[in-house]
gemmi code that builds the backbone of each chain (N, CA, C; Angstrom):
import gemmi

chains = {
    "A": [
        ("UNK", (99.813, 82.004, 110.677), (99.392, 81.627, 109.331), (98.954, 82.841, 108.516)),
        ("UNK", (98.233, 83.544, 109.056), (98.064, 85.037, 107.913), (98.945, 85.926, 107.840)),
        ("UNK", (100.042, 86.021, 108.701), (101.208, 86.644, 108.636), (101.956, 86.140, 107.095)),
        ("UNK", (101.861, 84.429, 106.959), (102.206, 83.829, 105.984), (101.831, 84.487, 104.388)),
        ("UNK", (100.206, 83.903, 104.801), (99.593, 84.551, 103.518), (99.717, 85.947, 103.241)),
        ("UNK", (100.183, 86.469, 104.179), (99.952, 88.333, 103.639), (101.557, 88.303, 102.755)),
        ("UNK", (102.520, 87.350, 103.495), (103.855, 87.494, 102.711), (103.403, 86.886, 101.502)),
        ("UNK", (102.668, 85.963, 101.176), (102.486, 85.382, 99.876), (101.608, 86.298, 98.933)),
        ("UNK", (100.700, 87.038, 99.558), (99.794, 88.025, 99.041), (101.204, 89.019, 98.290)),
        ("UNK", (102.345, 89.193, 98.717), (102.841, 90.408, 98.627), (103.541, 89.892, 97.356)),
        ("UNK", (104.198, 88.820, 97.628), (104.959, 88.009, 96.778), (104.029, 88.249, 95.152)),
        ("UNK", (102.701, 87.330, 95.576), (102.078, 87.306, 93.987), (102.170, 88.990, 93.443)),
        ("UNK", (101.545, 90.015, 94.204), (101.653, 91.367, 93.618), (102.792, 92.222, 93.070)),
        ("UNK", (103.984, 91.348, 93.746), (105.418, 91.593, 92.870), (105.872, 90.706, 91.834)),
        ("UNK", (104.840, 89.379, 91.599), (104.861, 88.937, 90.599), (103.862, 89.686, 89.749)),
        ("UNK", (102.814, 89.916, 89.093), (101.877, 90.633, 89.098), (102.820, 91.986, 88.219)),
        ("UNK", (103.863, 92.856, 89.401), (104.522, 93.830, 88.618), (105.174, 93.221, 87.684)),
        ("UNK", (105.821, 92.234, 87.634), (107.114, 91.473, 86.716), (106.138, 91.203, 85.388)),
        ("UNK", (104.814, 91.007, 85.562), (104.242, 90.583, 84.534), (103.684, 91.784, 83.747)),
        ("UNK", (103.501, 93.108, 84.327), (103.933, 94.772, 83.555), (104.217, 95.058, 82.655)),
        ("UNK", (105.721, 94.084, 83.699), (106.752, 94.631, 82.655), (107.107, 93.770, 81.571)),
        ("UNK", (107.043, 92.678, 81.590), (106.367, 91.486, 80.438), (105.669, 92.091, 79.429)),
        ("UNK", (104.537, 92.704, 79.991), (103.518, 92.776, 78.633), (104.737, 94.005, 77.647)),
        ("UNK", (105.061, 94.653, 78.386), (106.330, 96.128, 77.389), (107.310, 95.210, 76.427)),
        ("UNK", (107.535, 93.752, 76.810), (108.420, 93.207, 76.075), (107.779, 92.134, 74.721)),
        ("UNK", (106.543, 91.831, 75.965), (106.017, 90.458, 75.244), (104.384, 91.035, 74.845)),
        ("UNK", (103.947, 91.446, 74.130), (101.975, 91.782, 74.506), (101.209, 90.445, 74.342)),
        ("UNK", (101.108, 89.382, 74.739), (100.321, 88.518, 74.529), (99.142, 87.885, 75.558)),
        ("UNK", (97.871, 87.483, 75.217), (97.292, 86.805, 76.422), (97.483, 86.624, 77.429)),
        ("UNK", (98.527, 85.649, 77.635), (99.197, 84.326, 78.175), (99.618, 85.554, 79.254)),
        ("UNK", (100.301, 86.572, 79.342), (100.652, 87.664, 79.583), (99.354, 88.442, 81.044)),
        ("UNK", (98.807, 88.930, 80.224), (97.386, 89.405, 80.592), (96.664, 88.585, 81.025)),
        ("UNK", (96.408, 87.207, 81.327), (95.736, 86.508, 82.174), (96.755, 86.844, 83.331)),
        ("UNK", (97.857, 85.996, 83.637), (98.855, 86.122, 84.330), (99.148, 87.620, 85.349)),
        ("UNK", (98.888, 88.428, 84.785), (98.655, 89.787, 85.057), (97.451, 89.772, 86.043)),
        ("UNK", (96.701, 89.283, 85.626), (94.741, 89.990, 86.634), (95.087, 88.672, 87.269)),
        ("UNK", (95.479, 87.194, 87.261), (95.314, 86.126, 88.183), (95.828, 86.859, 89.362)),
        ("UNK", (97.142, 87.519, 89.019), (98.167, 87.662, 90.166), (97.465, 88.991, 90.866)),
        ("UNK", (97.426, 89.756, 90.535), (96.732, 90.614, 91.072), (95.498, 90.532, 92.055)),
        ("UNK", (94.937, 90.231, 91.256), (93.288, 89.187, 91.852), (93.334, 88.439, 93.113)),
        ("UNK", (94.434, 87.231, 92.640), (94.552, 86.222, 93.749), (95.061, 87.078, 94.833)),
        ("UNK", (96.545, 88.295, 94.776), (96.954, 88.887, 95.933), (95.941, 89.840, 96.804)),
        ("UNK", (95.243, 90.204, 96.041), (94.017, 90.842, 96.720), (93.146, 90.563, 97.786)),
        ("UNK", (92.662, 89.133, 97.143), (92.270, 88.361, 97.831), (92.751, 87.836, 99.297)),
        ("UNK", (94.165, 87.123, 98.926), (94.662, 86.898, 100.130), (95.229, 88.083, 101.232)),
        ("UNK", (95.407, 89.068, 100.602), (95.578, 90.154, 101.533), (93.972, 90.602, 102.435)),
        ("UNK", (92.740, 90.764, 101.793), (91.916, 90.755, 102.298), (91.455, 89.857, 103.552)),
        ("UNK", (91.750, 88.464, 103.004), (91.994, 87.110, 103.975), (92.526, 87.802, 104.968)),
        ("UNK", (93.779, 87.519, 104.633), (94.921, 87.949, 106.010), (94.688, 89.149, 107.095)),
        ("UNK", (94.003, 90.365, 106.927), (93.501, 91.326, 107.607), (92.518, 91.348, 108.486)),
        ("UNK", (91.806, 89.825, 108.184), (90.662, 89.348, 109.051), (91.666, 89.660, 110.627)),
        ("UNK", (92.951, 89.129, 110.475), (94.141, 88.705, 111.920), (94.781, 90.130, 111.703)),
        ("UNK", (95.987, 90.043, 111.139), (96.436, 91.003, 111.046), (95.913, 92.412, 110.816)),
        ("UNK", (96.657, 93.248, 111.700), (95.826, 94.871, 112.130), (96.012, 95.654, 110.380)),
        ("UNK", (95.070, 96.050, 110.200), (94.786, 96.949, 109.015), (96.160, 97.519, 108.587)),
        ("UNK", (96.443, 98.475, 109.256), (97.397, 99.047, 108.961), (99.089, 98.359, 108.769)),
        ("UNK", (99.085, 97.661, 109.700), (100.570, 97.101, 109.485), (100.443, 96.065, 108.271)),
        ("UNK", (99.049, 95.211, 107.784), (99.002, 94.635, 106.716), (99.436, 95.247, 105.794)),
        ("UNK", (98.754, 96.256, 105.334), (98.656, 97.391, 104.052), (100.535, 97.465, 104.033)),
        ("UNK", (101.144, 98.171, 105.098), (101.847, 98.363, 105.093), (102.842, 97.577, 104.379)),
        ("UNK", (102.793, 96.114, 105.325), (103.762, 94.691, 104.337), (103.502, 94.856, 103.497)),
        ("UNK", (102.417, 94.472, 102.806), (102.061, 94.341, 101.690), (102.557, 95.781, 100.229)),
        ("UNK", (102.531, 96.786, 100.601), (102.723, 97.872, 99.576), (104.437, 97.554, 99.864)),
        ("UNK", (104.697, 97.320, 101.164), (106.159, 97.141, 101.338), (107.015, 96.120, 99.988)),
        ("UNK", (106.509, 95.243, 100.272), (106.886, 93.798, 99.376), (106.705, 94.104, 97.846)),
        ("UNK", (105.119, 94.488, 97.649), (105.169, 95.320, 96.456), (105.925, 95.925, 95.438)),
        ("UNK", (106.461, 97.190, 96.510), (107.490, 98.186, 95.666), (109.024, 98.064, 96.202)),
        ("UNK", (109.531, 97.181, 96.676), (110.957, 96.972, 96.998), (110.884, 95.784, 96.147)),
        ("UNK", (109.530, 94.194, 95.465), (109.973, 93.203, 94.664), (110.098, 94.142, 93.569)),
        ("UNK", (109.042, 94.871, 93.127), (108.761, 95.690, 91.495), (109.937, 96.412, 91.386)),
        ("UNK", (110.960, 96.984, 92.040), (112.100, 97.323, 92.024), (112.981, 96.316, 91.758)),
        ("UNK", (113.144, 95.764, 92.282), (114.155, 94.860, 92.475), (114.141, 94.053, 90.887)),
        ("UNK", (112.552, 93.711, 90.327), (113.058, 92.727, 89.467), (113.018, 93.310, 88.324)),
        ("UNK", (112.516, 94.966, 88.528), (112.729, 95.550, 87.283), (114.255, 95.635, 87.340)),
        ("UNK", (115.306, 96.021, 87.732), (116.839, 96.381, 87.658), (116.856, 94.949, 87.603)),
        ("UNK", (116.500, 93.556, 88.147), (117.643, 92.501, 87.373), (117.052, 92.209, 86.197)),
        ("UNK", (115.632, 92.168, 85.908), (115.377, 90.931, 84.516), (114.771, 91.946, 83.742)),
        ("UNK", (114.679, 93.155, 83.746), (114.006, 93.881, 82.527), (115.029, 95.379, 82.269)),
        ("UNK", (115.860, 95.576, 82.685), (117.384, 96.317, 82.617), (116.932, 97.883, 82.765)),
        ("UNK", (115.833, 98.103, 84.013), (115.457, 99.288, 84.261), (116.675, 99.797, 85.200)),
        ("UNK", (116.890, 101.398, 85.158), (117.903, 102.059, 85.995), (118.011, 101.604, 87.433)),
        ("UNK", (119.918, 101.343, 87.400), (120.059, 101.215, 88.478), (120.896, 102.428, 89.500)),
        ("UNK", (120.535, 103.330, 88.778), (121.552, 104.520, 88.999), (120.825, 104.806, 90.950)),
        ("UNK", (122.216, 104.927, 91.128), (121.672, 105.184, 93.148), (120.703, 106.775, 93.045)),
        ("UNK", (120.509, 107.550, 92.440), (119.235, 108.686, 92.633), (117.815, 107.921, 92.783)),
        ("UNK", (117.938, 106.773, 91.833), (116.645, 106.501, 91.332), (116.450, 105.486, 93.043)),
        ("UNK", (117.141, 105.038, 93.164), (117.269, 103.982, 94.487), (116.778, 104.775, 95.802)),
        ("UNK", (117.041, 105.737, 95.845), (117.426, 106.791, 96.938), (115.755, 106.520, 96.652)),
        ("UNK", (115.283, 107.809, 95.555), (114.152, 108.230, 95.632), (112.563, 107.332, 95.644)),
        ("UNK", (113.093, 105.955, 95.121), (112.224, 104.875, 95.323), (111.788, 104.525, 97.084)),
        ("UNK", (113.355, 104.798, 97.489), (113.427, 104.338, 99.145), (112.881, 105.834, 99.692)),
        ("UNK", (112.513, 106.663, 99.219), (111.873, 107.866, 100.070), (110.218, 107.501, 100.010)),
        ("UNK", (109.933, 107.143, 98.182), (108.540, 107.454, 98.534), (108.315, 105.802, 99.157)),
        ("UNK", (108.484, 105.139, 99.295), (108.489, 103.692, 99.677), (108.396, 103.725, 101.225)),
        ("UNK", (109.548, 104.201, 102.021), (109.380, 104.392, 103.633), (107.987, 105.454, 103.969)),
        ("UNK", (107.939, 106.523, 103.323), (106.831, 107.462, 103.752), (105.684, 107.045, 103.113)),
        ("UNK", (105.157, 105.782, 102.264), (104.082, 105.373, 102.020), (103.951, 104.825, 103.160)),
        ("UNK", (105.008, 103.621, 103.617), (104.645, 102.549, 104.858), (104.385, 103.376, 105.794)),
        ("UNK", (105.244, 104.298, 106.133), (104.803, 105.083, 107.941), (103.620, 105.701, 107.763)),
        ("UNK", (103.045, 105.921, 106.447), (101.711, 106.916, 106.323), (100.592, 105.681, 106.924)),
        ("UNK", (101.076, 104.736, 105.636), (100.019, 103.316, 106.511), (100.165, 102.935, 107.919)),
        ("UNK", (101.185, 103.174, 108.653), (101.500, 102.633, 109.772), (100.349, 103.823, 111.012)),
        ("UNK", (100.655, 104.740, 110.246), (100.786, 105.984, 111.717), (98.922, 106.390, 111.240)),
        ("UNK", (98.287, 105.673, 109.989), (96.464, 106.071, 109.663), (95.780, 105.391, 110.473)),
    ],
    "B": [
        ("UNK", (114.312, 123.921, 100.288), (114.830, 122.578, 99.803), (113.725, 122.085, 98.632)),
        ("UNK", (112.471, 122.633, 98.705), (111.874, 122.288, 97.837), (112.056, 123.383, 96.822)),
        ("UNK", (111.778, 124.213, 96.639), (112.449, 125.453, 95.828), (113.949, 125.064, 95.127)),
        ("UNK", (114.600, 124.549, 95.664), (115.595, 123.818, 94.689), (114.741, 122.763, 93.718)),
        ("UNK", (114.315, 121.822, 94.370), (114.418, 121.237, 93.139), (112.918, 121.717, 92.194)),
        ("UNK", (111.976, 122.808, 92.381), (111.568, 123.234, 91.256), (112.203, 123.853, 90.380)),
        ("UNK", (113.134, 124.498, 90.954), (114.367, 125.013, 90.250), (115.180, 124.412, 89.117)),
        ("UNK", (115.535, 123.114, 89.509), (115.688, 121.743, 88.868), (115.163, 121.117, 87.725)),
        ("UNK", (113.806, 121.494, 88.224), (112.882, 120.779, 87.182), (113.299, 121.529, 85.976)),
        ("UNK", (112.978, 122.810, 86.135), (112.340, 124.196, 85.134), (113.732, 124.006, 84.629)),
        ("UNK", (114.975, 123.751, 85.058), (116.436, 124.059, 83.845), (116.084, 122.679, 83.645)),
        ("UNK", (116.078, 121.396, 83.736), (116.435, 120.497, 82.977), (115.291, 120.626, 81.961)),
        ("UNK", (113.860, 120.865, 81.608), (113.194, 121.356, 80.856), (113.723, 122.079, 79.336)),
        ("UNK", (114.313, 123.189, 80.317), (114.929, 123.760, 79.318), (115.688, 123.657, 78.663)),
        ("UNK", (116.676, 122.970, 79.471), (118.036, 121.666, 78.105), (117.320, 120.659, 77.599)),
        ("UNK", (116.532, 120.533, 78.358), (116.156, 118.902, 77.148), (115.213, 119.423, 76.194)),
        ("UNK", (113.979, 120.721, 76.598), (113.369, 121.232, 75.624), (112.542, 119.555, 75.191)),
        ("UNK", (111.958, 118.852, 75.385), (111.659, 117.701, 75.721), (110.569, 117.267, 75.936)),
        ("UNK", (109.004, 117.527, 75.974), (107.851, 116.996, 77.213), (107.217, 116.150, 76.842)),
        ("UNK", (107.853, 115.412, 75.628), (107.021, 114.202, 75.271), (106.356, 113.278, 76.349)),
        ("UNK", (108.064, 113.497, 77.589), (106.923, 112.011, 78.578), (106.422, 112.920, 79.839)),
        ("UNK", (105.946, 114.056, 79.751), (104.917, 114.634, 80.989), (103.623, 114.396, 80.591)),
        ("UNK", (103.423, 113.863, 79.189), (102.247, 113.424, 79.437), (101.907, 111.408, 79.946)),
        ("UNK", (103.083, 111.518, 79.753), (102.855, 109.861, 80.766), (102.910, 110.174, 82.368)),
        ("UNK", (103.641, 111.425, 82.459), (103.344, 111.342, 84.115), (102.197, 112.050, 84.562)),
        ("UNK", (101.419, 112.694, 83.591), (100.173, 113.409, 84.303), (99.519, 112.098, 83.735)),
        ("UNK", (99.260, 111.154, 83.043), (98.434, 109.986, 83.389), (99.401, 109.091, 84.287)),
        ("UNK", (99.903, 108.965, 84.883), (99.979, 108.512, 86.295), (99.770, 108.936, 87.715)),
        ("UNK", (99.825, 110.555, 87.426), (99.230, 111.325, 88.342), (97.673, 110.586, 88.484)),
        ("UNK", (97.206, 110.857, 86.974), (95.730, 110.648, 87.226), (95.449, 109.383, 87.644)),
        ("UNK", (95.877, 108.594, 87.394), (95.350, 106.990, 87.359), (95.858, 106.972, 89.234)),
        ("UNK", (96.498, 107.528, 90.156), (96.857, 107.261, 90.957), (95.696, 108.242, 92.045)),
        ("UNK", (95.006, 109.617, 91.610), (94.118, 110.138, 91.793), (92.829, 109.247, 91.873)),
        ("UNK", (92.895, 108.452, 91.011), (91.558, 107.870, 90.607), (91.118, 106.843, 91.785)),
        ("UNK", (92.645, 106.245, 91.922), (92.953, 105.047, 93.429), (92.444, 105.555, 94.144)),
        ("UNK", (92.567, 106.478, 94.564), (91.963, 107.695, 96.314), (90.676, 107.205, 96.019)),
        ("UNK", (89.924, 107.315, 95.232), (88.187, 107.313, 95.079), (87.774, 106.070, 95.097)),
        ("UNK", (88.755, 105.090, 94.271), (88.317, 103.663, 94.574), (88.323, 102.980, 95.926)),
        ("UNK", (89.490, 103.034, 96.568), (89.684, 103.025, 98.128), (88.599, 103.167, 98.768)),
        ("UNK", (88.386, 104.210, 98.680), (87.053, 104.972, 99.557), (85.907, 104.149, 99.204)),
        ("UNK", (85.730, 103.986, 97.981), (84.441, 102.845, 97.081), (84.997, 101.993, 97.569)),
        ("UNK", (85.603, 101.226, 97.772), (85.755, 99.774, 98.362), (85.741, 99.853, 100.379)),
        ("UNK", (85.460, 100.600, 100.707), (85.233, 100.676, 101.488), (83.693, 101.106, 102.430)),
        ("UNK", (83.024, 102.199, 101.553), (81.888, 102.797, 101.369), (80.794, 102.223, 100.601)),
        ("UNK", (81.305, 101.306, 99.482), (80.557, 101.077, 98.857), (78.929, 100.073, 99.593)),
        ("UNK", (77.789, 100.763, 99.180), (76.654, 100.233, 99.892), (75.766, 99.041, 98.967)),
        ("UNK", (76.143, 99.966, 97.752), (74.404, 98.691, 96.968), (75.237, 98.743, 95.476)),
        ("UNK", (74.375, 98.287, 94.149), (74.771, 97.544, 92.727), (75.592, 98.778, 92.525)),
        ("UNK", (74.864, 100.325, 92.399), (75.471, 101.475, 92.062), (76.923, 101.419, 92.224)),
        ("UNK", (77.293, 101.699, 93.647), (77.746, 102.164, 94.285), (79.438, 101.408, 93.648)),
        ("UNK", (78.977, 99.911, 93.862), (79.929, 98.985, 93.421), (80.080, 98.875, 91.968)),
        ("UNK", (79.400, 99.302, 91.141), (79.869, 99.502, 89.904), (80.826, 100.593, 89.967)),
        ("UNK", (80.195, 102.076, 89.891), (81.220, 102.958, 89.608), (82.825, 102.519, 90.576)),
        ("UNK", (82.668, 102.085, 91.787), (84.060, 101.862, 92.186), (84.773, 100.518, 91.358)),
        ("UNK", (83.951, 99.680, 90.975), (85.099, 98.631, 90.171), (85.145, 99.278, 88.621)),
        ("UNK", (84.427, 99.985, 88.652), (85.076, 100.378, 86.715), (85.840, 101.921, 87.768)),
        ("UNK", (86.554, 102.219, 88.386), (87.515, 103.509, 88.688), (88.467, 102.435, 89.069)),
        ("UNK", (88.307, 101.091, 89.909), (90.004, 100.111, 89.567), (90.051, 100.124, 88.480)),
        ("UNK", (89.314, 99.935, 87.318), (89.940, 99.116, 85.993), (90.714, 100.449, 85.448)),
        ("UNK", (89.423, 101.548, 85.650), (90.447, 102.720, 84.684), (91.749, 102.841, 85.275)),
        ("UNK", (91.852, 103.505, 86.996), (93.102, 103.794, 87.193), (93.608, 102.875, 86.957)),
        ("UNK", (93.659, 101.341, 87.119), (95.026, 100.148, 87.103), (95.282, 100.167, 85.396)),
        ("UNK", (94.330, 100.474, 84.431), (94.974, 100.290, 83.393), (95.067, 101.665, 82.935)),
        ("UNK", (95.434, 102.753, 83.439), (96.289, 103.740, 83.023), (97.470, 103.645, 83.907)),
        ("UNK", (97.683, 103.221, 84.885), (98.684, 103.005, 85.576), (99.814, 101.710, 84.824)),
        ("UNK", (98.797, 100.550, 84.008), (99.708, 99.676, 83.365), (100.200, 100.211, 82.317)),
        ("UNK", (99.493, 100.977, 81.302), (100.015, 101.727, 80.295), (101.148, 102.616, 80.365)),
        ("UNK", (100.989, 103.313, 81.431), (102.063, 104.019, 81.902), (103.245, 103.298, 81.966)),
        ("UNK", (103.606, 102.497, 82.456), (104.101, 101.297, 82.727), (105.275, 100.840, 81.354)),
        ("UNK", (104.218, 100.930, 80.208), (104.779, 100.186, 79.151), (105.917, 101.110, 78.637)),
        ("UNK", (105.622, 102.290, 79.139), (106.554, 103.612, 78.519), (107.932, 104.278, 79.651)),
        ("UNK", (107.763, 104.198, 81.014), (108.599, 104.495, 82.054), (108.395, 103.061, 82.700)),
        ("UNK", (109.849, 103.089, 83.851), (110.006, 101.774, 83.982), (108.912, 101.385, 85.028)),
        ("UNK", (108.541, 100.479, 85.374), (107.866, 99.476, 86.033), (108.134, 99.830, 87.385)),
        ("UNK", (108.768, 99.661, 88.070), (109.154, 99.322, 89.363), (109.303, 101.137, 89.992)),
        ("UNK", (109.432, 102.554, 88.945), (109.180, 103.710, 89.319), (107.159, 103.810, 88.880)),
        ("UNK", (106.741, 103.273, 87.987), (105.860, 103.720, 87.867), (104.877, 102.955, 89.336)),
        ("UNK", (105.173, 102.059, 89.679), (104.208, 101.271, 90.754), (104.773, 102.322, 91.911)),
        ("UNK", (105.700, 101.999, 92.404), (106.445, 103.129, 93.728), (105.515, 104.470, 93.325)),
        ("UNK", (105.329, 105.379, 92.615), (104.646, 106.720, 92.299), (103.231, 106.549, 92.731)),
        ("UNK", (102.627, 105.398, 91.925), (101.078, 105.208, 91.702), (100.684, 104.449, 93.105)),
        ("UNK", (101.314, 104.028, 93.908), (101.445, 103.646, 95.567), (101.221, 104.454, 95.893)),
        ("UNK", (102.850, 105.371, 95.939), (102.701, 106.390, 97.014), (102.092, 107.662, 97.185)),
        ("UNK", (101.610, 108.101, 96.069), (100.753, 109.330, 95.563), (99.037, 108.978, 96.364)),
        ("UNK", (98.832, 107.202, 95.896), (97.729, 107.114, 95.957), (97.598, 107.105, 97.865)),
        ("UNK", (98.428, 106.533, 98.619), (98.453, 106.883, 100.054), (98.403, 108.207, 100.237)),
        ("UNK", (98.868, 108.872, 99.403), (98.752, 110.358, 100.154), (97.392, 110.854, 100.082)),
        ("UNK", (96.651, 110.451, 98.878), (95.676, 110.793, 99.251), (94.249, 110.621, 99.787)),
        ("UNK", (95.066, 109.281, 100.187), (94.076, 108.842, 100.731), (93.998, 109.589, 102.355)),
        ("UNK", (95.542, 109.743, 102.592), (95.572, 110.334, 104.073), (94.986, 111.747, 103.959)),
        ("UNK", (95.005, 112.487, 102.553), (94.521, 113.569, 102.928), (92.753, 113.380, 103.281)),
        ("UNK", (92.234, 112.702, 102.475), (90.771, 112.332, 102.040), (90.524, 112.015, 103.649)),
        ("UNK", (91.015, 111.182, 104.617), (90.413, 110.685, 105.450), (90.719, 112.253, 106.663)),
        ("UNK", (91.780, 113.028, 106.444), (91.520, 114.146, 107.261), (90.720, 115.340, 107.255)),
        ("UNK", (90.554, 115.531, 106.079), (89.268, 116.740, 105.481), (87.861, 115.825, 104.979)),
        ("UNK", (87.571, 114.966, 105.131), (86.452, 114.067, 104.900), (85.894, 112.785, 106.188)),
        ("UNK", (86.536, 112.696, 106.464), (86.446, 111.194, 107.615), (86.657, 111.377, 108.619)),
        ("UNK", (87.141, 112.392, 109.317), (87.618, 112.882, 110.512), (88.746, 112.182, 110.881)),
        ("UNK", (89.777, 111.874, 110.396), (91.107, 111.219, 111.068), (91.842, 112.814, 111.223)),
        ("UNK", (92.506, 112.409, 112.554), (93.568, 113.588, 113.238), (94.650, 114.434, 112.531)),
        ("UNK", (94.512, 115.132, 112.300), (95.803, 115.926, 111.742), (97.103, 115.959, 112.330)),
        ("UNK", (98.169, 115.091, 111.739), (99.118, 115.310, 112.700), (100.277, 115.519, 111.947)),
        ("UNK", (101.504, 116.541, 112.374), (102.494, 116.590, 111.669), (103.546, 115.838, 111.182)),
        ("UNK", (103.265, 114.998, 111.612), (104.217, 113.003, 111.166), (103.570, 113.203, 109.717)),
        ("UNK", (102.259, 113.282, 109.850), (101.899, 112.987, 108.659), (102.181, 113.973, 107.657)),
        ("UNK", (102.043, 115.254, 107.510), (102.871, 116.246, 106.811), (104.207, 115.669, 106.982)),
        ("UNK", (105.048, 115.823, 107.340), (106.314, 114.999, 107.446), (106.719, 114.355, 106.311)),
        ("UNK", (106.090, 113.035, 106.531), (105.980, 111.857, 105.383), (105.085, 112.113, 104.032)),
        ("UNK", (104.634, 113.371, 104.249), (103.426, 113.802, 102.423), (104.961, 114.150, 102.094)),
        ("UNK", (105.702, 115.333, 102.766), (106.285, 116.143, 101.742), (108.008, 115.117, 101.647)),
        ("UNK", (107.960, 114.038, 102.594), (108.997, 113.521, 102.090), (108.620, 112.494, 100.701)),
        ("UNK", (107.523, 112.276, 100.814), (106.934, 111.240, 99.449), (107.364, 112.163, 98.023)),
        ("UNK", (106.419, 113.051, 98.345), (106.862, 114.109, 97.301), (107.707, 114.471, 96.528)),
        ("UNK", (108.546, 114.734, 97.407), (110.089, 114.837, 97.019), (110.371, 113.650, 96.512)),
        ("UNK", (110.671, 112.822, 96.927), (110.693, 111.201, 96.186), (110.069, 110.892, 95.128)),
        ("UNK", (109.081, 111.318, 94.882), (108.104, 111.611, 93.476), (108.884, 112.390, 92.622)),
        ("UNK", (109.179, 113.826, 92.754), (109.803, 115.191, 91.889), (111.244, 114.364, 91.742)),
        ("UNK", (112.075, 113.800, 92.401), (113.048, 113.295, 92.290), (113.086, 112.331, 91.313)),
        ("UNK", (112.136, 111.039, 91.002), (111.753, 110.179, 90.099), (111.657, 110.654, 89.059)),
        ("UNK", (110.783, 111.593, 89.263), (110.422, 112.061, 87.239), (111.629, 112.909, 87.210)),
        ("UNK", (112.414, 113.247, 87.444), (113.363, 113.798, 87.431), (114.692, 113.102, 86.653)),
        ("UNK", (114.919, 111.717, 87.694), (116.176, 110.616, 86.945), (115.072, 109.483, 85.964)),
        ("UNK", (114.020, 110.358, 85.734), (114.011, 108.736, 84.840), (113.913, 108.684, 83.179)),
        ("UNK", (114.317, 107.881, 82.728), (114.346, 107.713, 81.059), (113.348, 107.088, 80.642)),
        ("UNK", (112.952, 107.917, 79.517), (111.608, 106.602, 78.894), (112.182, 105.408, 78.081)),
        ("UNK", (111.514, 104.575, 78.499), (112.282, 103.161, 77.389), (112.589, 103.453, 76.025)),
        ("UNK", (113.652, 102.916, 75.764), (113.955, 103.215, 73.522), (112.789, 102.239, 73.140)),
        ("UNK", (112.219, 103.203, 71.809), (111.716, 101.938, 71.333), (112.585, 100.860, 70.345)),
        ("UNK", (112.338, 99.615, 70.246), (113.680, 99.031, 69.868), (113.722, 98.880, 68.395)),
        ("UNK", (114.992, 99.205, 67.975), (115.594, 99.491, 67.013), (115.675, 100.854, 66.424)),
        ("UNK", (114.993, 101.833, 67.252), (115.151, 103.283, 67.340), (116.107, 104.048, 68.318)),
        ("UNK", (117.298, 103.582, 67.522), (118.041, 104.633, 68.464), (118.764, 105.822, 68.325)),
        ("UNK", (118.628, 106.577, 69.174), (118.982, 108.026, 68.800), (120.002, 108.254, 68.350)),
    ],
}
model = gemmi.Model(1)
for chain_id, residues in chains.items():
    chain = gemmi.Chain(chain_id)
    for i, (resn, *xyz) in enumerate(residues, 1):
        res = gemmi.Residue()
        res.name, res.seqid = resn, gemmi.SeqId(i, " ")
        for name, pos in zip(("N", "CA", "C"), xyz):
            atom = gemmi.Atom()
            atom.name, atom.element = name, gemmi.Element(name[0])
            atom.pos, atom.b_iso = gemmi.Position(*pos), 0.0
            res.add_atom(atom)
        chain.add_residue(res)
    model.add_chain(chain)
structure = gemmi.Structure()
structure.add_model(model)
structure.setup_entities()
């Protein structure tokens, strides 16, 4: 079950990015609540979830899910570069964040 | 290999003649600097003090990190302000906390890095719309 919530923790914080990139299109409230709920709430449940799951491999999922969703939904729904350098170099600092969390 | 791409940097500089957006990446530098200290405050933190200054250093770094945001894309500016902020946190806990020095971990700083210099490197700042060059 906290294996669960840490995937859902990760999920809201890549919703959370989508809502970023929202405010660049849209600036409104509605926006900015949506923004700190998601954030907030993933926090939370990541905190939850670490009670079980070992520190480090949490952090890890979690920044994992993070920056491979915030990628991902910036190139489909907000028409950020999809050029393979930018891919490459996302997937460098992305693996050597996780093994840094993995191997602290 | 790193010497190339400072190399890199310094000519594309010079063709684009350009630095309007280095100052969005030295406030993401900073706002990702700022993370290292909050970390540590959310972890350290003891009494009212302590927990104030660390929740007003989330608000600053996360909302210079969102601002940033509004100007380079989203999904490079979070990947940077992540992985910068792990690094220093790994440095903080080896010259401050006593965690082990080990060369995995150099390893993975200077491959982040590079992944960083590489980013600001391919990335475009958003048009603003109906301004186009």
């Amino acid at each position: 079950m906290a294996w669960v919530i840490l995937i859902f923790a990760g999920l809201l914080e890549t919703f959370g990015i989508a809502m970023i990139s929202q405010l660049s299109v849209k600036r409104n409230a509605q926006t900015i609540v949506l923004l700190i709920l998601s954030f907030g709430s993933s926090l939370t449940l990541l905190s939850y979830s670490l009670r079980i799951v070992p520190m480090g491999i949490g952090y890890a999922i979690w920044t994992g899910i993070g920056v491979v969703g915030g990628a991902l939904i910036g190139m489909l729904f907000f028409d950020e570069s999809k050029d393979w350098r930018r891919m490459v170099f996302i997937a460098m600092v992305l693996s050597a964040a996780v093994g840094l969390k993995l191997v602290s | 290999m790193l010497s190339g791409f400072f190399v890199l940097i310094l000519r594309k500089k010079k063709r684009w003649g350009d630095h309007s957006m280095d100052k969005n990446w030295v406030k993401l530098f900073f706002a990702a600097f700022l993370e290292v200290f909050w970390v540590i405050g959310l972890t350290y933190s003891y009494n009212l003090w302590t927990w104030t200054v660390t929740i007003i250093l989330v608000i600053v770094s996360n909302y210079l990190m969102i601002t940033t945001a509004q100007v380079l894309p989203a999904g490079t500016v979070y990947a940077v302000f992540v992985g910068l902020g792990t690094c220093g946190i790994v440095f903080a806990d080896i010259l401050f906390f006593g965690e082990s020095f080990e060369w995995a971990k150099v390893f993975l700083v200077a491959v982040l890095l590079i992944g960083v210099i590489g980013l600001k490197l391919v990335t475009e700042e958003k048009r603003e719309k109906g301004v186009e060059a």
